[in-house]
Backbone as a printed PyTorch tensor [residue, N CA C, xyz], in Angstrom:
tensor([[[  0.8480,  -1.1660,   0.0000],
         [  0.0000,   0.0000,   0.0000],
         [  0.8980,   1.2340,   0.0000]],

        [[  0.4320,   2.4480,  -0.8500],
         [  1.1620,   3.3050,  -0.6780],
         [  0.6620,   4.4390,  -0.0820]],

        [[  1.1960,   5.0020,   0.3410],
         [  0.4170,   6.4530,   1.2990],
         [  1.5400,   7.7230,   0.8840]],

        [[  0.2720,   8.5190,   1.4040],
         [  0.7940,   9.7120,   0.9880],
         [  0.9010,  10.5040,   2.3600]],

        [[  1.9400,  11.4040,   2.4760],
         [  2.0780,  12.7900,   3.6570],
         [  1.0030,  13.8820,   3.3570]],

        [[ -0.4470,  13.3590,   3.5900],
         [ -1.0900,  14.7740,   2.9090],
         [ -0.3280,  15.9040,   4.5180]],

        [[ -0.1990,  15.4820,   5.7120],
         [ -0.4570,  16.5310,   6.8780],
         [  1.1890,  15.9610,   7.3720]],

        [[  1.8690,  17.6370,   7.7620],
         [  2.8860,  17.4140,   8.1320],
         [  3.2000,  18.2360,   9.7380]],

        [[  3.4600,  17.1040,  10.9610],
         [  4.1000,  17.7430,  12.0630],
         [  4.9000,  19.3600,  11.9990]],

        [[  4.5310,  20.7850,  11.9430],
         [  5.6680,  21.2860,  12.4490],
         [  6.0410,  22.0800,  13.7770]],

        [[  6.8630,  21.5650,  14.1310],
         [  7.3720,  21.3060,  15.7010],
         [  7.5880,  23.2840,  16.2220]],

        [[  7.7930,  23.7720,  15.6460],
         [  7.9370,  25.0920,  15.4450],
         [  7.1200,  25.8090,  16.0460]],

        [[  5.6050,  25.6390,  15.1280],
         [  4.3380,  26.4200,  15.3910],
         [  3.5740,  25.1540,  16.3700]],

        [[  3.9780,  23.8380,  16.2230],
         [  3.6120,  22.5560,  17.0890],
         [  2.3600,  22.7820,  16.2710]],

        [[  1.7990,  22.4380,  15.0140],
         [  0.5350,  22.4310,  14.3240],
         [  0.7910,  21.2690,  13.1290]],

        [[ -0.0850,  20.9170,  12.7470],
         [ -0.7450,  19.8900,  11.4990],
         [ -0.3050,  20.7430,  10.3740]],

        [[  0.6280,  20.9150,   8.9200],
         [  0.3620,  21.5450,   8.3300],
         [  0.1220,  20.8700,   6.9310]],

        [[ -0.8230,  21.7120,   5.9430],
         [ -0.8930,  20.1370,   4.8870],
         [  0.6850,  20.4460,   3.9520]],

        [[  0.7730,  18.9140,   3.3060],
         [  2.1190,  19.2300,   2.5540],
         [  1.4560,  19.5370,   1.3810]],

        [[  0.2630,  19.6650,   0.7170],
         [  0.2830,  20.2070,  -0.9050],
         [  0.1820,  19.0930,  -1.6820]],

        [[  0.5210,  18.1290,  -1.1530],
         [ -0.0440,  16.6800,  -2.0070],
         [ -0.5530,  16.0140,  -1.8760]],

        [[ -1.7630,  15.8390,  -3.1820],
         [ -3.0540,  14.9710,  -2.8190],
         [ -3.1440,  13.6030,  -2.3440]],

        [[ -4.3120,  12.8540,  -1.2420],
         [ -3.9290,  11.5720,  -0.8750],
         [ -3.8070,  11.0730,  -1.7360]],

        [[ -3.2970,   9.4100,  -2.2520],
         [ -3.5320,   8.5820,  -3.0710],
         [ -5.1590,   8.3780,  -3.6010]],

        [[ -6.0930,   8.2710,  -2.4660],
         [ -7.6010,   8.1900,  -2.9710],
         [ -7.9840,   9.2860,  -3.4280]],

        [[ -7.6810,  10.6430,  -3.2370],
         [ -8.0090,  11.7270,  -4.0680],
         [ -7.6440,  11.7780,  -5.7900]],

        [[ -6.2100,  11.3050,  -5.6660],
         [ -6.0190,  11.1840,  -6.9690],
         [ -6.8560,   9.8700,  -7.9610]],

        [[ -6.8400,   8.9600,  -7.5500],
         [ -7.2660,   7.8360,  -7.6280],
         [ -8.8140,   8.1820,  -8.0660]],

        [[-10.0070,   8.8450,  -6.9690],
         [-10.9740,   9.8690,  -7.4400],
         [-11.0830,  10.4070,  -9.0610]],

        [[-10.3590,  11.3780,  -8.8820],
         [-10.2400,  12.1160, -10.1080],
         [-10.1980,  11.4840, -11.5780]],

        [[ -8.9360,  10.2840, -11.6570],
         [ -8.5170,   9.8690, -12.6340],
         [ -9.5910,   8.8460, -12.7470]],

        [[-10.6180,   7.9380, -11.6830],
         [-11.3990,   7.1710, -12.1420],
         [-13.1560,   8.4540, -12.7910]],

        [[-12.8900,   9.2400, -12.1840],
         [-14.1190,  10.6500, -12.5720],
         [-14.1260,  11.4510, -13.8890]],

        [[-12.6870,  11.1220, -13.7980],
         [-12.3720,  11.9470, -15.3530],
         [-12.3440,  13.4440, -14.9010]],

        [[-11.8760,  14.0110, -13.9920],
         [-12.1560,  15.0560, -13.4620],
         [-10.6470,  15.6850, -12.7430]],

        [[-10.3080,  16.9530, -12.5030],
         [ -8.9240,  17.0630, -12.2430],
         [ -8.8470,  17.1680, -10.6020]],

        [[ -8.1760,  17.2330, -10.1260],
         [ -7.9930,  17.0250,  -8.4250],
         [ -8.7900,  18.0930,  -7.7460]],

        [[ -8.6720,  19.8710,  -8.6420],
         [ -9.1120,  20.8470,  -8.1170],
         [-10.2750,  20.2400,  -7.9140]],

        [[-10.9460,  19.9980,  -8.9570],
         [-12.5390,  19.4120,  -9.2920],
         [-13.0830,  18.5550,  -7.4480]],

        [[-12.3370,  17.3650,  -7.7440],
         [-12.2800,  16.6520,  -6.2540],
         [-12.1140,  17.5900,  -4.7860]],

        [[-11.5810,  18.4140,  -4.8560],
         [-11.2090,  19.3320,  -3.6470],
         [-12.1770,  19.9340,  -3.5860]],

        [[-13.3890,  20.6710,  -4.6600],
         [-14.1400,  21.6610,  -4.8730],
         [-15.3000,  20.8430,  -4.3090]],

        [[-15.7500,  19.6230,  -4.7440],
         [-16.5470,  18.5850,  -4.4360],
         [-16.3290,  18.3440,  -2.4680]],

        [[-15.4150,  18.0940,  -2.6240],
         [-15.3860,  17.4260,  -1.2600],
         [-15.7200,  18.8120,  -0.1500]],

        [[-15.0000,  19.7890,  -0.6230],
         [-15.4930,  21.0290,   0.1270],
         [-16.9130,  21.5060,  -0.0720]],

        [[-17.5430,  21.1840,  -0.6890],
         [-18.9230,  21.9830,  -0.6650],
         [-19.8760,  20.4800,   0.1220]],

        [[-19.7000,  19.1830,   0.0830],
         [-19.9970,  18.5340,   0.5370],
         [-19.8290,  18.9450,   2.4700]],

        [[-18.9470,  18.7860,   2.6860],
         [-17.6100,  19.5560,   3.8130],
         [-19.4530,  20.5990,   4.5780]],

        [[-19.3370,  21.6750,   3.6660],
         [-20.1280,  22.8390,   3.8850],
         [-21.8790,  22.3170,   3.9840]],

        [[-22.4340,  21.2150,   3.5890],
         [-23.7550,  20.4880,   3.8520],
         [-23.7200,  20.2230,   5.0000]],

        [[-22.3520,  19.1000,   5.2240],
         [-22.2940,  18.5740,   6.4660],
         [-22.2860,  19.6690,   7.9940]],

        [[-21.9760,  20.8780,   7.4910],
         [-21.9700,  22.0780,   8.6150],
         [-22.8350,  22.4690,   9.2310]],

        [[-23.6630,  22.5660,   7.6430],
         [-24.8670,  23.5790,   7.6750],
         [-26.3160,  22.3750,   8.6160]],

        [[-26.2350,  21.7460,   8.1130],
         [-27.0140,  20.0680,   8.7610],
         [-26.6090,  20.4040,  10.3980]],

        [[-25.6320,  20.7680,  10.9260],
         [-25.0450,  20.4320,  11.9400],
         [-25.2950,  21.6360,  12.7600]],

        [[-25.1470,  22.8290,  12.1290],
         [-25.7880,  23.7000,  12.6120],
         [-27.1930,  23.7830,  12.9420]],

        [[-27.9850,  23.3460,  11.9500],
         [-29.2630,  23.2080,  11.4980],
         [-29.5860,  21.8660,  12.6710]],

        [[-28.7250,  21.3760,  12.8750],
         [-29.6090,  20.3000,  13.8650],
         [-30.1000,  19.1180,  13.4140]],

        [[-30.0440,  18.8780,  12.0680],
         [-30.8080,  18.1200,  10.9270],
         [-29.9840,  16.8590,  11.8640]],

        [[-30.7420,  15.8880,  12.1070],
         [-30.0430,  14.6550,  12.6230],
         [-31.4910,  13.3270,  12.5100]],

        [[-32.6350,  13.5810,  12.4170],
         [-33.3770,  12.1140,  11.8640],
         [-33.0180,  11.8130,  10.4340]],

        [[-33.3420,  10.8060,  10.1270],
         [-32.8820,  10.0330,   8.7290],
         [-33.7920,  10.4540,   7.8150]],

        [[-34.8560,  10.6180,   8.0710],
         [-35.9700,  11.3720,   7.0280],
         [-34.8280,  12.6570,   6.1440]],

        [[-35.1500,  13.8570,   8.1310],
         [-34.2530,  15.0590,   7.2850],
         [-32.9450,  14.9920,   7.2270]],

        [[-32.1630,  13.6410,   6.8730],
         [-30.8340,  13.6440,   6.3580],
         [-30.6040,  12.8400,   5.3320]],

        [[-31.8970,  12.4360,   4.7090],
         [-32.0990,  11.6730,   3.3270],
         [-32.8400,  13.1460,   2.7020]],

        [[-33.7690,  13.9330,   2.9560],
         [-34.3000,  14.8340,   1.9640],
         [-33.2100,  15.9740,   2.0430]],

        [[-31.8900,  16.2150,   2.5910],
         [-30.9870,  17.0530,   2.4430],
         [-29.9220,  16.7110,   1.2630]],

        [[-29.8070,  14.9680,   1.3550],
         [-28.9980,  14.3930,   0.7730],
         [-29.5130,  14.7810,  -0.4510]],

        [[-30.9260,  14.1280,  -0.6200],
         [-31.8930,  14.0990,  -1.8430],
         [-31.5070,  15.6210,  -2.7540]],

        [[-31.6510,  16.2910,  -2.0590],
         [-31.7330,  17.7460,  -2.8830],
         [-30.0930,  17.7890,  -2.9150]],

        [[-29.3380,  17.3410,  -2.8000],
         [-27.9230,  17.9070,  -3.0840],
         [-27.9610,  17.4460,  -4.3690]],

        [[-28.2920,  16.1200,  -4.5420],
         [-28.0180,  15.7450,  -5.6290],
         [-29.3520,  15.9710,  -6.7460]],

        [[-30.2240,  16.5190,  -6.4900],
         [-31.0380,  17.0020,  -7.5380],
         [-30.9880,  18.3880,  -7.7310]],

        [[-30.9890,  19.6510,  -6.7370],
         [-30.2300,  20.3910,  -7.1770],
         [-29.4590,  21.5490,  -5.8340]],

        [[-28.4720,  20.6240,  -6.7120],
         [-27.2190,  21.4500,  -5.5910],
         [-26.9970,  22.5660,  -5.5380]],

        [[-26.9780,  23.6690,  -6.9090],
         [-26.5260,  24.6430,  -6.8010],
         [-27.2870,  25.6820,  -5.9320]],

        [[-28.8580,  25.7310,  -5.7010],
         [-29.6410,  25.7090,  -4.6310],
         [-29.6540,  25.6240,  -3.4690]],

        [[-29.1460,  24.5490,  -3.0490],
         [-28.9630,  24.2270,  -1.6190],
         [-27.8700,  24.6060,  -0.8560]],

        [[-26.4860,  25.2200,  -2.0270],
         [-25.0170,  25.6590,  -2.0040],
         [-25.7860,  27.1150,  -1.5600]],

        [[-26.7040,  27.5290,  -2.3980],
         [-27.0320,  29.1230,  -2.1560],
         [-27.3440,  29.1460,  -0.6270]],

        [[-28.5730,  28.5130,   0.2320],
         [-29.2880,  28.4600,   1.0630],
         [-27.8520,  28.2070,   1.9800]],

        [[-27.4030,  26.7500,   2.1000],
         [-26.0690,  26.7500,   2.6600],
         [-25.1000,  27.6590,   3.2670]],

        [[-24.8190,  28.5300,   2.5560],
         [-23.7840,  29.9660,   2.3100],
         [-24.8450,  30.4120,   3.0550]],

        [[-25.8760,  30.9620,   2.7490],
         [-27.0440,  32.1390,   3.2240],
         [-26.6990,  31.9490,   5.0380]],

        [[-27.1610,  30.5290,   5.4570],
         [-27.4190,  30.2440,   6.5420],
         [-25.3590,  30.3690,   7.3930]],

        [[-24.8150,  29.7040,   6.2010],
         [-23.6620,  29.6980,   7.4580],
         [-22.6930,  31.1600,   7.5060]],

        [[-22.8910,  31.9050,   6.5560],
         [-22.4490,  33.1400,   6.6590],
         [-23.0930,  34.3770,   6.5020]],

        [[-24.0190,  34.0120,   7.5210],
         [-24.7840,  35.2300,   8.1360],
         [-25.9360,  35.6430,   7.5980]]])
């Protein structure tokens, strides 16, 4: 198996810092998506930002965490708006 250093110790600031290179499954992602890494990063972050907004929102039965899911994927760019609205103010 091969792994990657996405997060690097520095002893300095004593913090997590990322090294700039994508995990193996990110890349792996992309090249099976047909899609470039930014693409994957952009994805995983707005996903990232559902999971917030849900969390803020309180959303925790399976009903309202299947009809949140539901609308991401029917239409996301919508729910990205509402998303943003709610988590930044």
């Amino acid at each position: 198996m091969v792994l990657n250093n996405v997060y690097q110790w520095n002893p300095k600031t004593d913090t997590l810092e990322e090294t700039g290179v994508p995990s193996v499954l990110k890349q792996k992602l992309a090249r099976i998506q047909g899609i470039t890494q930014k693409e994957v990063d952009t994805e995983i972050y707005k996903r990232k930002r559902v999971l917030d907004y849900m969390v803020k929102n309180n959303i925790t039965r399976i009903d309202e965490v299947g009809k949140v899911f539901s609308r991401y994927y029917s239409d996301t760019d919508d729910l990205i708006k509402e998303v943003d609205e709610v988590l930044n103010g």
